[in-house]
Backbone of each chain as ProteinMPNN parsed JSONL, in Angstrom:
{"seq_chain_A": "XXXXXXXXXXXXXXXXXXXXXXXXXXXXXXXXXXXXXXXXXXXXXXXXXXXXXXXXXXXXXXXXXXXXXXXXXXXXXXXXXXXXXXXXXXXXXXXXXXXXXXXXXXXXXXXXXXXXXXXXXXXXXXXXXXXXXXXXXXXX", "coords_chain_A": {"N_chain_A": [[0.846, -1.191, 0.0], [0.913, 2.169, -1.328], [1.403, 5.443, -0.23], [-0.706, 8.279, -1.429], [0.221, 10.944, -3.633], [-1.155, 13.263, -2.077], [-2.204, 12.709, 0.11], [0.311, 12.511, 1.285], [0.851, 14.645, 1.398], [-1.107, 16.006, 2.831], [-0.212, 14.828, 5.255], [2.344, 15.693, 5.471], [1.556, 18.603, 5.984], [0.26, 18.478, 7.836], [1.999, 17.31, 9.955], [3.951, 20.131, 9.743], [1.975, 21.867, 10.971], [2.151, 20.594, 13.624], [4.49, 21.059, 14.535], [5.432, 24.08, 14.691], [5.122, 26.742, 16.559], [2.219, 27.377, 17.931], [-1.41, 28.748, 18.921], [-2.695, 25.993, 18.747], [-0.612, 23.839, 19.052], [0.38, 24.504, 21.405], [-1.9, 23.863, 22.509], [-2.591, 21.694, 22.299], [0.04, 20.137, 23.615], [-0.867, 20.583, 26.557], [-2.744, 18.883, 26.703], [-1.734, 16.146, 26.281], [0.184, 16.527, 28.159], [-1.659, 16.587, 30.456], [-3.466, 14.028, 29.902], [-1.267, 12.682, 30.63], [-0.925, 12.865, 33.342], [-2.556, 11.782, 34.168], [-2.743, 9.554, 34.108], [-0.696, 8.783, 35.406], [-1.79, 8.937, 37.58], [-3.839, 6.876, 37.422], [-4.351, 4.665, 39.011], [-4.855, 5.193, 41.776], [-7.016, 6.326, 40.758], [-8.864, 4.428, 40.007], [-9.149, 2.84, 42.164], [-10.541, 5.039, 43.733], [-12.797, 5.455, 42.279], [-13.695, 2.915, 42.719], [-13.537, 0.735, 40.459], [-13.323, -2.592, 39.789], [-12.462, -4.074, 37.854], [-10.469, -2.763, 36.285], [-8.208, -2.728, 37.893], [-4.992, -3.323, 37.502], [-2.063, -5.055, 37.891], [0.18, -3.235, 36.788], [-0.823, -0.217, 37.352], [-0.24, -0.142, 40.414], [2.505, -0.708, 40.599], [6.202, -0.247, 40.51], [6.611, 3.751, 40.041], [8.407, 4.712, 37.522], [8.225, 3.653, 35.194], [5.902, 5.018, 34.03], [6.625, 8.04, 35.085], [8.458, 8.473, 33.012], [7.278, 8.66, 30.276], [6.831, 11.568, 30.838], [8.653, 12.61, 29.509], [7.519, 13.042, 27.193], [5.787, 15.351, 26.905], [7.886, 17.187, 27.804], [9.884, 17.272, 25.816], [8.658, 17.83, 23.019], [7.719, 20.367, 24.017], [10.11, 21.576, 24.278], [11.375, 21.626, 21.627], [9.15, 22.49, 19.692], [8.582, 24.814, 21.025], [10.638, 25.814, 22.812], [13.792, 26.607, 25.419], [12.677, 28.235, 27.576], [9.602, 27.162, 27.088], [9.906, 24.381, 28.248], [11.187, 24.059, 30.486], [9.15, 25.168, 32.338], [7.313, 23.134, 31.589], [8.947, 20.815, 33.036], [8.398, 22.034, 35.526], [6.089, 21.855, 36.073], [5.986, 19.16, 35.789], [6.92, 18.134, 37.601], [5.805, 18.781, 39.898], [3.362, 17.526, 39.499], [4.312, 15.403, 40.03], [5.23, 14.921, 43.169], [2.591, 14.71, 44.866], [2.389, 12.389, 44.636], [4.665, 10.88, 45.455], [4.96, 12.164, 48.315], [2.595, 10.824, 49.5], [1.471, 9.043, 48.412], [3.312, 6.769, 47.365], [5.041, 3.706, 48.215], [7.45, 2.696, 47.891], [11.015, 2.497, 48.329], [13.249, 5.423, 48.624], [11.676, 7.832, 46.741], [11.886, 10.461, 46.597], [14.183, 10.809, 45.404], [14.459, 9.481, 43.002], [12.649, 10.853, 41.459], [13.667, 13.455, 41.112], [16.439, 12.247, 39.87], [14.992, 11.838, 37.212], [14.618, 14.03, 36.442], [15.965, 15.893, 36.431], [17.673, 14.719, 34.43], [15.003, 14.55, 32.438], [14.866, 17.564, 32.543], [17.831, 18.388, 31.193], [17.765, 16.728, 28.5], [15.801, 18.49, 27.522], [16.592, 20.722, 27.431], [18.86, 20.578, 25.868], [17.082, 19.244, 23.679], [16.035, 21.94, 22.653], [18.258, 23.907, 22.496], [19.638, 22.698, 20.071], [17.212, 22.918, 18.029], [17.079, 25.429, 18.069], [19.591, 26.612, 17.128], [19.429, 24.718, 14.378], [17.291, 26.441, 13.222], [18.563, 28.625, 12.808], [20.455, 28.417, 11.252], [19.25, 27.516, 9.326], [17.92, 30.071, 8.46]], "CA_chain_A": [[0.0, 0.0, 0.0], [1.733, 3.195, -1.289], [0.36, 6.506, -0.115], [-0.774, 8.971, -2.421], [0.457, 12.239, -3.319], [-2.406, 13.798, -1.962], [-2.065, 12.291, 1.36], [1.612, 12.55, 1.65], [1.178, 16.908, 1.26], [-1.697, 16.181, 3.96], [0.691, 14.467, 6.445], [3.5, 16.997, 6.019], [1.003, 19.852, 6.515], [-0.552, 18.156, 9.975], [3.217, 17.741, 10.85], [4.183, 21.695, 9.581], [1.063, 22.288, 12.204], [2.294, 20.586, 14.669], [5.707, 21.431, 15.042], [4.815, 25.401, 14.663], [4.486, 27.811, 17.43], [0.505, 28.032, 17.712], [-2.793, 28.2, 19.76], [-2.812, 23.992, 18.708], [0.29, 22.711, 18.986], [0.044, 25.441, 22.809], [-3.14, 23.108, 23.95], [-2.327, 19.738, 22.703], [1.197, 20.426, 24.869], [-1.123, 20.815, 27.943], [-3.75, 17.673, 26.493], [-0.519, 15.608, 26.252], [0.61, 16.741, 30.12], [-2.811, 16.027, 31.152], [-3.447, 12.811, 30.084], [-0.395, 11.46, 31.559], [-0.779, 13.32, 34.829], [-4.087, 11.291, 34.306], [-2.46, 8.285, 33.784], [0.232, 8.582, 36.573], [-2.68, 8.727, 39.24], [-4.815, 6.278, 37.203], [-4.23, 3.634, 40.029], [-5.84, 6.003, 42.574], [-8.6, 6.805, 40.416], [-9.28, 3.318, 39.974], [-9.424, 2.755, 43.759], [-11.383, 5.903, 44.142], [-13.862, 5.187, 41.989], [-13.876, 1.165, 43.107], [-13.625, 0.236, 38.781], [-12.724, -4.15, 40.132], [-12.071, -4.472, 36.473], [-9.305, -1.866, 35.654], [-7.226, -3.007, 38.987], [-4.015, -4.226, 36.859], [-1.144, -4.298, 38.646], [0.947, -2.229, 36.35], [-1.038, 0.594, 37.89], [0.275, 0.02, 41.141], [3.96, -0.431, 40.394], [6.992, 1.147, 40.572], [6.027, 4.597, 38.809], [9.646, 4.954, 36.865], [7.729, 3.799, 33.59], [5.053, 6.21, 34.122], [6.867, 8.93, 35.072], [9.226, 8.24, 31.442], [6.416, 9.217, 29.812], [6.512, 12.735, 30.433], [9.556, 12.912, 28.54], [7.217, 13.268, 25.712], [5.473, 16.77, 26.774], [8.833, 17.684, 27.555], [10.396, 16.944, 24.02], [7.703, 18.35, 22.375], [7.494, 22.013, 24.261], [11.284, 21.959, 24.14], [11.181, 21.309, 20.405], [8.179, 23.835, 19.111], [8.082, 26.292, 21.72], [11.608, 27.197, 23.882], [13.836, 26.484, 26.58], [11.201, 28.41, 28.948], [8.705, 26.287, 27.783], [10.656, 22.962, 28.528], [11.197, 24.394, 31.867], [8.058, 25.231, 32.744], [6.708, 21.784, 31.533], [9.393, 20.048, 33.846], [8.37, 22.241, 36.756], [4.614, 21.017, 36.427], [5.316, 17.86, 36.017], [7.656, 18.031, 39.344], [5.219, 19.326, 40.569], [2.381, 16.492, 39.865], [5.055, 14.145, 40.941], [4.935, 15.505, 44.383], [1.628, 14.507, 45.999], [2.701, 10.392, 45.14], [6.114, 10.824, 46.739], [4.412, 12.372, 49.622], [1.426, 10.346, 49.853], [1.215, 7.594, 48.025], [4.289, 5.762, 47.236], [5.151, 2.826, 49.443], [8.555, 2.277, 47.52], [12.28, 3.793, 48.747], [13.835, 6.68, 47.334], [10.576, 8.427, 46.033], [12.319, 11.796, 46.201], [15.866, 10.861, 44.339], [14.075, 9.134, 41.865], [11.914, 11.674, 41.043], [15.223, 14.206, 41.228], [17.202, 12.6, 38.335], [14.429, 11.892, 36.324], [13.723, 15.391, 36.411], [17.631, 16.172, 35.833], [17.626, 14.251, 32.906], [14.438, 15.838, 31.404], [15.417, 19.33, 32.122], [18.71, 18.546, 30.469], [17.084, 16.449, 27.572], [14.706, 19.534, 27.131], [17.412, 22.275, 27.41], [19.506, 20.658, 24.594], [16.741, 19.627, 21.742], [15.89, 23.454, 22.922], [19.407, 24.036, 21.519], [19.789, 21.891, 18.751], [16.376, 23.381, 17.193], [17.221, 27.023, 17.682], [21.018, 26.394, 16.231], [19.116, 24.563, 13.62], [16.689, 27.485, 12.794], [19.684, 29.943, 12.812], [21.207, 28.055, 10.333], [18.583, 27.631, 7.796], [17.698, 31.594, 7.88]], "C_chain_A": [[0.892, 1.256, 0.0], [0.742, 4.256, -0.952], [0.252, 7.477, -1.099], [-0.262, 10.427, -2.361], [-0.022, 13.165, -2.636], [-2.453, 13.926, 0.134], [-0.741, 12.665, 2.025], [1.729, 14.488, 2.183], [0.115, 16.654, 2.99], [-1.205, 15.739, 5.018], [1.809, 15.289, 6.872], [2.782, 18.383, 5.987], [0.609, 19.769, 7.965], [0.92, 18.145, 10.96], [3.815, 19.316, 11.136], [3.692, 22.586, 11.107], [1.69, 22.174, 13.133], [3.565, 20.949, 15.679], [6.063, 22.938, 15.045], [4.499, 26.115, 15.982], [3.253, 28.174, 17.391], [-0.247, 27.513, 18.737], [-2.989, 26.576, 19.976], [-1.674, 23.144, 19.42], [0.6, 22.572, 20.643], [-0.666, 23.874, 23.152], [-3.083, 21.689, 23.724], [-0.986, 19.561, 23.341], [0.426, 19.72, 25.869], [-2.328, 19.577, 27.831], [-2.355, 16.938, 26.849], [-0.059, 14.963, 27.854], [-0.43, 16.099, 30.912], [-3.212, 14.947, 31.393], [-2.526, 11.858, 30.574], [-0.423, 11.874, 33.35], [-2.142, 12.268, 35.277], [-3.602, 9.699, 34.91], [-1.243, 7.905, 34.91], [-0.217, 8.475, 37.63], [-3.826, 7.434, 38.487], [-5.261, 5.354, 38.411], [-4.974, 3.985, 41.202], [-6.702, 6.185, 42.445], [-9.353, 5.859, 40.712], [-9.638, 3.017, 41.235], [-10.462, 3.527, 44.487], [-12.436, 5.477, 43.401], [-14.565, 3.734, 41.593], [-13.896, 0.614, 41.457], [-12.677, -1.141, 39.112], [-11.784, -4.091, 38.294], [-10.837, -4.042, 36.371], [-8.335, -1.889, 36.42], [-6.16, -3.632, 38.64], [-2.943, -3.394, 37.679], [-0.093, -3.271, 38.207], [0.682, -0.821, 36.876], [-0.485, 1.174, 39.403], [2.049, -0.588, 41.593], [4.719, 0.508, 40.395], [6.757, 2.465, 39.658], [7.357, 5.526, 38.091], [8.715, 5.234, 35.8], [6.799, 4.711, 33.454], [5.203, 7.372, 34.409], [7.844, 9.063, 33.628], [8.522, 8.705, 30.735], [6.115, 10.765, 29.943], [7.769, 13.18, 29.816], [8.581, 13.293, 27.166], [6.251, 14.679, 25.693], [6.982, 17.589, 26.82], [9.92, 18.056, 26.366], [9.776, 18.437, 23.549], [8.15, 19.94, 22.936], [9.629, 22.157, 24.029], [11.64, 22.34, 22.324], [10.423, 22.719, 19.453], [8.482, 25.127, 19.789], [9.925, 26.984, 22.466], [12.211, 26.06, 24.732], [12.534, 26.982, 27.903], [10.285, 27.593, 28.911], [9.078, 24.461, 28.511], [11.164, 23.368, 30.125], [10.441, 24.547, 32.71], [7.058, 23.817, 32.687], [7.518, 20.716, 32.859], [8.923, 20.722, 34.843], [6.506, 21.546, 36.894], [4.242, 19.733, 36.596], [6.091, 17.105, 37.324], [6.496, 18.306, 40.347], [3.774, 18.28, 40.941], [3.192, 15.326, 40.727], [4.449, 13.818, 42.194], [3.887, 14.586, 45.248], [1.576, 12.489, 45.829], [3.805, 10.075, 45.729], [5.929, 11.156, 48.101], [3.707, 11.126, 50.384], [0.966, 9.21, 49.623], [1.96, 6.094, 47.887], [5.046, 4.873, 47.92], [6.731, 2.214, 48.812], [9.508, 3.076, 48.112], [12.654, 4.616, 47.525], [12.845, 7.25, 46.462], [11.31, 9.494, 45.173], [13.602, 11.846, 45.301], [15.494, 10.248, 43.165], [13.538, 9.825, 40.825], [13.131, 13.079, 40.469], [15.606, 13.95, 40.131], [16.215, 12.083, 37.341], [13.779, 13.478, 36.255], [15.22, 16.263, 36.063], [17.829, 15.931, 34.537], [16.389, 14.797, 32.126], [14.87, 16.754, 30.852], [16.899, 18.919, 31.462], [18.665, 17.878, 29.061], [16.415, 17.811, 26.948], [15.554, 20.957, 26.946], [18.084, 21.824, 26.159], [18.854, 20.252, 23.297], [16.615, 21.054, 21.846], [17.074, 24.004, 22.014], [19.603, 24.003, 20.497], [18.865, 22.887, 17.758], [16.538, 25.0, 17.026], [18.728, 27.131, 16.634], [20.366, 25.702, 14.674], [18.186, 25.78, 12.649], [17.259, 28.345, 12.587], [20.044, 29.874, 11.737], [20.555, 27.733, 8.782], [17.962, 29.153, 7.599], [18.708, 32.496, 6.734]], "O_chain_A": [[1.559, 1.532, 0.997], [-0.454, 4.17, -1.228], [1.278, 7.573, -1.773], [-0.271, 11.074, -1.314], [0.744, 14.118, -2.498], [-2.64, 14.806, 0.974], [-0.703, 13.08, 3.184], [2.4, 15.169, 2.958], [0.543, 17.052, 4.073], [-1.728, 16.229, 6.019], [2.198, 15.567, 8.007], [3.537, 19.354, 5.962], [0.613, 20.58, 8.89], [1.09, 18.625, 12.08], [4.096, 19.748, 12.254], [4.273, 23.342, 11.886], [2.024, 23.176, 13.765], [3.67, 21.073, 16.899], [7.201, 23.11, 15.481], [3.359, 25.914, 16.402], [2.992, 29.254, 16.862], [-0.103, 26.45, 19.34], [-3.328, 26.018, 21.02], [-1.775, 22.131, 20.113], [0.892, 21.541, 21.248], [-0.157, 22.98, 23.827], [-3.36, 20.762, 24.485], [-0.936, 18.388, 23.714], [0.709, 18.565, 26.186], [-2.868, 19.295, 28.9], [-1.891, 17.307, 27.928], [0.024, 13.873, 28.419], [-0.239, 15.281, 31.812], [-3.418, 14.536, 32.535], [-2.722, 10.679, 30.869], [0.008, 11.211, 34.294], [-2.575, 12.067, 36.412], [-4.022, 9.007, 35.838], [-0.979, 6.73, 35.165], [0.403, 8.077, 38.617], [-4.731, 7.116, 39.258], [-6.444, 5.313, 38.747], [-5.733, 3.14, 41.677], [-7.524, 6.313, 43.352], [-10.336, 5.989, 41.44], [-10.863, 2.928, 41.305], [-11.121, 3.125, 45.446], [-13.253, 4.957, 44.16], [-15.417, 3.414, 40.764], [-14.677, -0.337, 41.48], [-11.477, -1.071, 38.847], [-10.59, -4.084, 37.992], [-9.965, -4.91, 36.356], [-7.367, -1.223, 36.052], [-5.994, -4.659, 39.297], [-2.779, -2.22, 38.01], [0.466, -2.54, 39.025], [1.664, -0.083, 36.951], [-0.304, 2.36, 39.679], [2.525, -0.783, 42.711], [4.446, 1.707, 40.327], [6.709, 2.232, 38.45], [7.362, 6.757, 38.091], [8.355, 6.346, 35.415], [6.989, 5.372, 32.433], [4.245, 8.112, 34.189], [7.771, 10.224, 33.228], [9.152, 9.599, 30.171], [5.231, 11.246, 29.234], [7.811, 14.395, 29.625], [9.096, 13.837, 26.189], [5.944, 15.132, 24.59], [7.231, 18.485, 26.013], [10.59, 19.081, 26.24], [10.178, 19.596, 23.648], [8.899, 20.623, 22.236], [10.087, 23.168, 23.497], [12.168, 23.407, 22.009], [10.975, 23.601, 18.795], [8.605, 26.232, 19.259], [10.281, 28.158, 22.569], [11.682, 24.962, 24.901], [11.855, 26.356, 28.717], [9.837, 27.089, 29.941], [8.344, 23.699, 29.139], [11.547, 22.396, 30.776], [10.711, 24.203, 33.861], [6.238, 23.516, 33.555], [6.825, 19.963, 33.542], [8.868, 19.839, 35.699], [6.021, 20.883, 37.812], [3.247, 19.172, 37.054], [5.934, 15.994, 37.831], [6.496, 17.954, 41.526], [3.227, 18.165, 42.038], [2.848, 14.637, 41.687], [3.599, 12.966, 42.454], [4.268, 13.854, 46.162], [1.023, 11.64, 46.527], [3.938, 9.092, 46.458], [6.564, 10.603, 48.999], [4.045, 10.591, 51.44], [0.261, 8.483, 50.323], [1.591, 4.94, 48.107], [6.03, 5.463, 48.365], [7.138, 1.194, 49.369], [9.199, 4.214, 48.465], [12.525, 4.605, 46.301], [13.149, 7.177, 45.271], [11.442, 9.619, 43.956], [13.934, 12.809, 44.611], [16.224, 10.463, 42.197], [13.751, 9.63, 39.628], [13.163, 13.43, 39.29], [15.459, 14.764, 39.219], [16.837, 11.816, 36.313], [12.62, 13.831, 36.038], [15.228, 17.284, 35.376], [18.106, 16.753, 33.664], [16.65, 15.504, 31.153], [15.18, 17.043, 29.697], [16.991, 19.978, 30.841], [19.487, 18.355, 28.278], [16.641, 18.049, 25.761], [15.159, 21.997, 26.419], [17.966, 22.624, 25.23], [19.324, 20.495, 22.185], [17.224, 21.581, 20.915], [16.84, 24.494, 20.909], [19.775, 25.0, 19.796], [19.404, 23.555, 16.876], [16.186, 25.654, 16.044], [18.761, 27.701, 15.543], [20.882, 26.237, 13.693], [18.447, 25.932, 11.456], [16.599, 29.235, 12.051], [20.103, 30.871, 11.018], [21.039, 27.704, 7.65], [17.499, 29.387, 6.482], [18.395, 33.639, 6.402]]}, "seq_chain_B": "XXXXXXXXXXXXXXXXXXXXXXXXXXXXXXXXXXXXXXXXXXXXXXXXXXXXXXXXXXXXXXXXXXXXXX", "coords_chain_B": {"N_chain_B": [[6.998, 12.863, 61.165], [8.927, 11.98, 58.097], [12.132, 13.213, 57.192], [12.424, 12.273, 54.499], [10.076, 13.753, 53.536], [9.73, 16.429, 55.344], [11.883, 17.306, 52.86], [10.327, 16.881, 50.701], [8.144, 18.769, 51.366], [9.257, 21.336, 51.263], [10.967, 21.307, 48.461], [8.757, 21.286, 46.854], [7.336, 23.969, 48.115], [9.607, 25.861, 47.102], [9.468, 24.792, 43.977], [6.864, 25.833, 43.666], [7.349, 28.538, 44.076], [9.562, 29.1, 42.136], [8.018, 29.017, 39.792], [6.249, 30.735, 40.162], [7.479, 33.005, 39.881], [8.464, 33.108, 37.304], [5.758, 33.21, 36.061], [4.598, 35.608, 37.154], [6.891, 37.439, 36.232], [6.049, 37.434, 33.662], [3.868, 38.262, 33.527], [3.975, 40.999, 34.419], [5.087, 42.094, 32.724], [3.233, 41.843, 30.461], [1.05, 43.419, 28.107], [-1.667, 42.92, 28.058], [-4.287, 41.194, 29.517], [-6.053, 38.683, 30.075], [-9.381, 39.032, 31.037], [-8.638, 41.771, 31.684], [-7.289, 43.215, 34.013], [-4.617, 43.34, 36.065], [-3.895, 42.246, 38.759], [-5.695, 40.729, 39.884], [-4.862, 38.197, 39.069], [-2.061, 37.882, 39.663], [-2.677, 37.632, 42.243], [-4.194, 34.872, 42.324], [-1.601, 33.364, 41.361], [0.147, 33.285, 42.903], [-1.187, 32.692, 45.45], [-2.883, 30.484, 45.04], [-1.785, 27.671, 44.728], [-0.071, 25.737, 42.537], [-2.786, 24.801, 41.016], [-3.133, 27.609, 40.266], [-1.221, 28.653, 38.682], [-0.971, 27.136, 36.962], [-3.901, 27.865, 35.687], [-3.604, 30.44, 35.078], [-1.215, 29.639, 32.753], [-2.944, 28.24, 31.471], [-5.144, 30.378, 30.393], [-3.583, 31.971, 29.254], [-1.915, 32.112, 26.495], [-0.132, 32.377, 24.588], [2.285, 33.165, 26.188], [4.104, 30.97, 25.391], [5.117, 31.334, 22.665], [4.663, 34.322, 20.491], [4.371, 37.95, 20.692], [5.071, 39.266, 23.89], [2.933, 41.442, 24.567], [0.749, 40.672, 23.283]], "CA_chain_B": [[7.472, 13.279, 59.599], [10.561, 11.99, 58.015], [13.384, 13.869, 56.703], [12.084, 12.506, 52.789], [8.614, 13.948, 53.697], [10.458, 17.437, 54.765], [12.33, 17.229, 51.733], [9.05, 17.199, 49.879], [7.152, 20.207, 51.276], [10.07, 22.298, 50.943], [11.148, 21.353, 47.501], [6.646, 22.132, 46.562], [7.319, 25.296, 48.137], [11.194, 25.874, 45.544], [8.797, 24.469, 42.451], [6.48, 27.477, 43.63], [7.991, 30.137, 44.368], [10.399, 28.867, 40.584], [7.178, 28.824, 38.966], [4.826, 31.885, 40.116], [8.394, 34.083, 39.701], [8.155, 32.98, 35.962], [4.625, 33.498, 35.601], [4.932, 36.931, 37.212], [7.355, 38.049, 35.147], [5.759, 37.02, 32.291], [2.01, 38.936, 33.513], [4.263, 42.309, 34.389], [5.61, 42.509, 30.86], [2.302, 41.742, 29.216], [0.026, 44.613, 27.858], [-3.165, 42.679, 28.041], [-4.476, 39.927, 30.143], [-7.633, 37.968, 30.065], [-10.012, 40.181, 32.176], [-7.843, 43.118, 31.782], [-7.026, 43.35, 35.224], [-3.945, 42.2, 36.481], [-3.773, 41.666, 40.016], [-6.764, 39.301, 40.091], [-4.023, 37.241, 38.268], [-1.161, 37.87, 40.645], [-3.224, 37.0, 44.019], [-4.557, 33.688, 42.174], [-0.576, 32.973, 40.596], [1.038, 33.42, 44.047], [-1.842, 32.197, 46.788], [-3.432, 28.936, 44.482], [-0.758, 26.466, 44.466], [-0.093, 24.847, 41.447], [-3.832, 25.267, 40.25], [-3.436, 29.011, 39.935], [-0.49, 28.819, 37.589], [-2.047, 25.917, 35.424], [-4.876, 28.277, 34.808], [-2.633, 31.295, 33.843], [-0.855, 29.095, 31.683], [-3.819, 28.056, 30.044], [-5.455, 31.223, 29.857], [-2.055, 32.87, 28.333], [-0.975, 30.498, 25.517], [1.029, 32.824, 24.072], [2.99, 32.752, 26.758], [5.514, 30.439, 24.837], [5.078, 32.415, 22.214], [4.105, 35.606, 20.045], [4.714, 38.966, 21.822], [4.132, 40.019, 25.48], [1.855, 42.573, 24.372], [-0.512, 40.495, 22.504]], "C_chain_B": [[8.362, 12.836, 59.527], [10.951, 12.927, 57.515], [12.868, 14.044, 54.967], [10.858, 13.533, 52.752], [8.909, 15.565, 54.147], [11.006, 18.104, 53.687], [11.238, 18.215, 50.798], [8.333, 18.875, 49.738], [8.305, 20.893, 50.94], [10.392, 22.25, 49.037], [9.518, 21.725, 46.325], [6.911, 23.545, 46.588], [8.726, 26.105, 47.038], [9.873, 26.247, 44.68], [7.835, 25.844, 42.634], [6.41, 28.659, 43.533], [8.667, 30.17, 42.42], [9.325, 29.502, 39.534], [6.224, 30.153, 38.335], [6.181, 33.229, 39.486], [8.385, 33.702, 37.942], [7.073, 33.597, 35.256], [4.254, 35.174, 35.644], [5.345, 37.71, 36.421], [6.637, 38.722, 34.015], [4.136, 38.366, 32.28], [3.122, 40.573, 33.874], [4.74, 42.966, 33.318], [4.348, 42.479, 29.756], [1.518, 42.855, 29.489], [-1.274, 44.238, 28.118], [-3.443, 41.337, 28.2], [-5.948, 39.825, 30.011], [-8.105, 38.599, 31.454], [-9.752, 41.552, 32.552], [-7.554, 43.621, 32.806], [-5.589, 42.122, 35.69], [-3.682, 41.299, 37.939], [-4.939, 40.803, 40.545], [-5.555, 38.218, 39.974], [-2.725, 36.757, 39.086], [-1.685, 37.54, 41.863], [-3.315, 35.84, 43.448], [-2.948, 32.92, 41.54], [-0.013, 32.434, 42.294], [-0.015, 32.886, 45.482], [-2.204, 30.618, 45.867], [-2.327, 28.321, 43.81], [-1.027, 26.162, 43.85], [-1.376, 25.497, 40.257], [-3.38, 26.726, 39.401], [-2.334, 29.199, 38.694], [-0.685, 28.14, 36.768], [-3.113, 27.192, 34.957], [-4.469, 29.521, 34.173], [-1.897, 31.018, 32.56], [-2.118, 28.986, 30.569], [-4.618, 28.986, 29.752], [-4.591, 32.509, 29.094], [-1.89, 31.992, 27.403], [-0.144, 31.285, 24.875], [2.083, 33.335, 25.165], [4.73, 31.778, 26.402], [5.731, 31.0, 23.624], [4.289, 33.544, 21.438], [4.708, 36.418, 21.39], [4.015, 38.98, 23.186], [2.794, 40.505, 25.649], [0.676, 42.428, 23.763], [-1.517, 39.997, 23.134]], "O_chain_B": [[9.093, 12.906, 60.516], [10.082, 13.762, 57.264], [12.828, 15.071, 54.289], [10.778, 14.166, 51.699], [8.343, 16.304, 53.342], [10.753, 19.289, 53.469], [11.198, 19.381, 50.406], [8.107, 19.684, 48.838], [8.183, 21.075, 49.729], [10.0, 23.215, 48.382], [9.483, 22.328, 45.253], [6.826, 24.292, 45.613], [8.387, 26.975, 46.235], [9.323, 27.344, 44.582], [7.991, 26.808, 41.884], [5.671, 29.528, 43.07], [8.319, 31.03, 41.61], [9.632, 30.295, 38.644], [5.772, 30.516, 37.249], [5.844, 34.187, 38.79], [8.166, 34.797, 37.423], [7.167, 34.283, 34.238], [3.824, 35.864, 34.719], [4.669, 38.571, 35.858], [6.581, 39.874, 33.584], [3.633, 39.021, 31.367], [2.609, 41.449, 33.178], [4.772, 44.175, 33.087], [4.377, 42.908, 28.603], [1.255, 43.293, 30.609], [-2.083, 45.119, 28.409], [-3.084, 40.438, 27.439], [-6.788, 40.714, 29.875], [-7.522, 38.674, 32.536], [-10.323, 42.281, 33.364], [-7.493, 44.843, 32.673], [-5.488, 40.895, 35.69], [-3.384, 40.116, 38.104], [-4.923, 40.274, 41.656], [-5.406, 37.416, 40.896], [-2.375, 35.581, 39.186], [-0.852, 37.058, 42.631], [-2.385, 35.184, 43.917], [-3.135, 31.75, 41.205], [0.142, 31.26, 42.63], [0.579, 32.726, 46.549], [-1.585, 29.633, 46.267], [-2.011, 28.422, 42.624], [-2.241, 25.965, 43.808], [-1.245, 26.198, 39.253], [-3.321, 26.845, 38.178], [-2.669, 29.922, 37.756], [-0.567, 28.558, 35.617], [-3.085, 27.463, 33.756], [-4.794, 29.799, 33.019], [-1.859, 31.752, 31.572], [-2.257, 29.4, 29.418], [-5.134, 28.741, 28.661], [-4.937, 33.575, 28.585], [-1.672, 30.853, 27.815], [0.85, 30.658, 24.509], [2.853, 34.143, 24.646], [5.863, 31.861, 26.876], [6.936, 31.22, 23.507], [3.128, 33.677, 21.826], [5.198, 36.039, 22.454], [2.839, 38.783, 23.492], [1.887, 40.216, 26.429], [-0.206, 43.268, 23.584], [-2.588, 39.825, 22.55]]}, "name": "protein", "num_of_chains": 2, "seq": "XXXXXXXXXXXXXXXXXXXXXXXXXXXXXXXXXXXXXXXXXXXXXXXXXXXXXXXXXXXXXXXXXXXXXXXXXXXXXXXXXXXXXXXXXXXXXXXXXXXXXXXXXXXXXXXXXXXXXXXXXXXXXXXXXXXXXXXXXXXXXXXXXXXXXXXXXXXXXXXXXXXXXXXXXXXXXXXXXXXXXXXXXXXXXXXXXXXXXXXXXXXXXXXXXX"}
């Protein structure tokens, strides 16, 4: 199955979009953030709102792999938008961290875990930040 | 309390203070805020933890970018 010309212009326009400084690329950022902040308490929700079914234990595991996952708002705003915004994305999502290192997490080392995965973001997020502005310099 | 659980609130209150001093900034340089009033914006940035700067964010989106002033 080859794709058609047609299709191919409509895939590198939805990408153009999305990699663009705009109102869209802005609120699916903060959709993005959301649904994993969603998805990093799912295990709670599930408990809170008694759902027997959806009780898999991956939910209540170590939350490394689930916090890995916000590497990908981080990318992203580092990428389209800025260092500031790749800074501001790691401080929110330090910031959801927070109330399962406090409160919830029955594993050691909540807080150092949370620490260099939040080291390694922000320094992930500061250098595509880099890369893409040195790249944009260089094709003007 | 332990020591990690110290840790915690203090490093909440850091991410806060990091956060609203950003957001600040960002609302004393701009010409025109949603509601056109700014210090609604600054009591709810700097008293509503967390929340209050999520909803500046999302009622700024140009914030990452376009001008200040827009």
């Amino acid at each position: 199955m080859s794709l058609k010309g047609d299709e191919v212009n409509g895939i590198r326009k939805a990408l153009t979009k999305l990699t663009r400084p705009n109102a869209f690329s802005y609120y699916l950022l903060f959709l993005i953030w959301a649904v994993l902040a969603l998805f990093y308490y799912f295990g709670e929700i599930v408990d809170l709102a008694g759902w027997e079914a959806l009780r898999w234990e991956f939910f209540y595991s170590v939350h490394d792999v689930h916090r890995l996952l916000f590497l990908i708002p981080v990318i992203y705003a580092a990428y389209v938008f800025g260092v500031k915004a790749s800074i501001i994305i790691n401080v929110i999502s330090l910031m959801a961290f927070l109330p399962r290192a406090l409160f919830v997490s029955a594993y050691p080392d909540a807080l150092a875990r949370m620490l260099i995965f939040i080291l390694v973001s922000g320094t992930i997020g500061y250098l595509i930040a880099v890369l893409r502005k040195t790249k944009q310099r260089t094709q003007q | 309390m332990g020591i990690d659980r110290i840790f915690l609130i203090i490093l909440a209150g850091i991410l806060h203070l990091v956060l609203a001093g950003m957001l600040l900034e960002d609302l004393s340089n701009r010409k025109r805020v949603l509601g056109r009033i700014k210090w609604p914006w600054a009591v709810v940035i700097i008293l509503v933890v967390f929340a209050g700067s999520l909803l500046y964010l999302l009622c700024h989106p140009k914030i990452f970018y376009g001008r200040k002033d827009e």
